[in-house]
C-alpha positions in Angstrom: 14.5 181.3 31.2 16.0 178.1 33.2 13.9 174.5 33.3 12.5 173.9 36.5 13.1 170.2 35.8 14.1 168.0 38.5 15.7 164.7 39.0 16.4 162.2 41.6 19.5 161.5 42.8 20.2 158.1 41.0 19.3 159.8 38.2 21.9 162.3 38.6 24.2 159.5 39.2 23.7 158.2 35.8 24.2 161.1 34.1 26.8 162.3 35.4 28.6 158.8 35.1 27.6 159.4 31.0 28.7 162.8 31.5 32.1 162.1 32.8 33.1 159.5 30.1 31.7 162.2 27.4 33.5 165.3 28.9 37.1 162.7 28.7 37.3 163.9 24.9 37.5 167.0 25.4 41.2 166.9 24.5 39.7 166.2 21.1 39.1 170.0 20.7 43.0 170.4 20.7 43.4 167.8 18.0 41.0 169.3 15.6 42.6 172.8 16.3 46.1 171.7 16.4 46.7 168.5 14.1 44.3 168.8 11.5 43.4 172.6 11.5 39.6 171.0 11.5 38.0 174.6 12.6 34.3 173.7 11.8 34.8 170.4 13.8 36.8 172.0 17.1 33.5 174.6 16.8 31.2 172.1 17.3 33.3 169.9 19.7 33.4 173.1 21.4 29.6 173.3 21.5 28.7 170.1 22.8 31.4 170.2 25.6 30.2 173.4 26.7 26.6 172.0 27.2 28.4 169.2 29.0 29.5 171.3 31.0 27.0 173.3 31.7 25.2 170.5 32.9 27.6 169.0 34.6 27.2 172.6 36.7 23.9 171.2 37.5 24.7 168.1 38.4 27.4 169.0 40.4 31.1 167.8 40.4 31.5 165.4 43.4 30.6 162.0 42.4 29.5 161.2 46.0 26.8 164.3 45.6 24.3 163.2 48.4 21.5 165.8 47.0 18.2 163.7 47.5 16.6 165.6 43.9 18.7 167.5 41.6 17.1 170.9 39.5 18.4 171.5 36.1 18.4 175.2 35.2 19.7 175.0 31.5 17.9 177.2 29.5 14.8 174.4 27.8 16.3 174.6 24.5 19.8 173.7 25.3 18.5 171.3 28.1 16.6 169.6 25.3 19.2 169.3 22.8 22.0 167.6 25.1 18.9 165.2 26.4 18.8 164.1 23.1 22.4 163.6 22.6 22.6 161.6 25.9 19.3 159.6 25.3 21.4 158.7 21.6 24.9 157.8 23.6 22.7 155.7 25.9 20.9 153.7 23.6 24.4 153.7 21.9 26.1 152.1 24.5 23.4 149.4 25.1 23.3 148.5 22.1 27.0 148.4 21.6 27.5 146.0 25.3 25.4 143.1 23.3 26.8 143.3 19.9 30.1 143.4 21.6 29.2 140.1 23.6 27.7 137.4 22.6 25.0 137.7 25.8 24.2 141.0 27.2 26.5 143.4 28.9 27.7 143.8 32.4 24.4 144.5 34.3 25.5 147.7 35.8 26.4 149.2 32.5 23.1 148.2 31.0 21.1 149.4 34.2 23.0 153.2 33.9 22.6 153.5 30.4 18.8 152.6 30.7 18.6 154.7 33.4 19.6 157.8 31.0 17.4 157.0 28.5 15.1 156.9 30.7 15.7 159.8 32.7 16.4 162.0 28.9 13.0 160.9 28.3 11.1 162.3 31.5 13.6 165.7 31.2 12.7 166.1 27.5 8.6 165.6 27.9 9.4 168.0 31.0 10.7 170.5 28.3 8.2 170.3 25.6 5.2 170.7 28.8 7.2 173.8 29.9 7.3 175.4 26.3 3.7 174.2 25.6 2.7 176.4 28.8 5.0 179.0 27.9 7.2 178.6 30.4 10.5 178.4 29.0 9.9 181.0 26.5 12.4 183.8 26.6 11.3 187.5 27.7 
């Protein structure tokens, strides 16, 4: 069964700002397949892209998406597990803009990556309140 989660739009603007820069590897599939004959690793590439995608469905493709709130209708489970991955990329990048610098990162960069954690923290205690209710249980 899909999330009913919603999200505003800036929030949709930060994630699919993450999004986009993730999805830009997907040539990476190819090189595992092609190069290095790395099966396992072009499988899970494979994985993780498609749930990119997926939500990218969801979030929509124009950047200039002028939705006011956003739903997300990935099955809970799946929504959960790229939430977490984001959340990680996010915290990730923050913390990768100050080591890289001696002062702290370009503000915009720090204020969309907090933005995703953030935001990957409200979808995923959205998730675990639907599956405590039973709502995103499968029939």
């Amino acid at each position: 069964m899909p999330s009913s989660i919603k999200i505003a739009a800036h929030q949709r603007d930060a994630l699919y700002e993450l999004l986009r820069d993730r999805i830009s590897a997907v040539g990476d599939i190819w090189t595992a397949l092609d190069r290095n004959e790395d099966y396992a690793t072009a499988g899970r590439l494979a994985t993780r892209f498609g749930e990119d995608f997926r939500l990218m469905r969801d979030l929509g493709w124009d950047p200039n998406d002028d939705r006011e709130t956003v739903e997300l209708t990935m099955p809970p489970l799946d929504l959960m597990r790229i939430a977490k991955r984001l959340r990680d990329d996010a915290r990730g990048g923050i913390a990768g803009l100050e080591e890289e610098r001696d002062s702290v990162g370009p503000p915009e960069f720090i204020e969309g990556f907090r933005v995703v954690r953030e935001t990957c923290e409200e979808i995923l205690m959205g998730v675990l309140a639907e599956l405590d209710s039973g709502e995103g249980e499968s029939a």
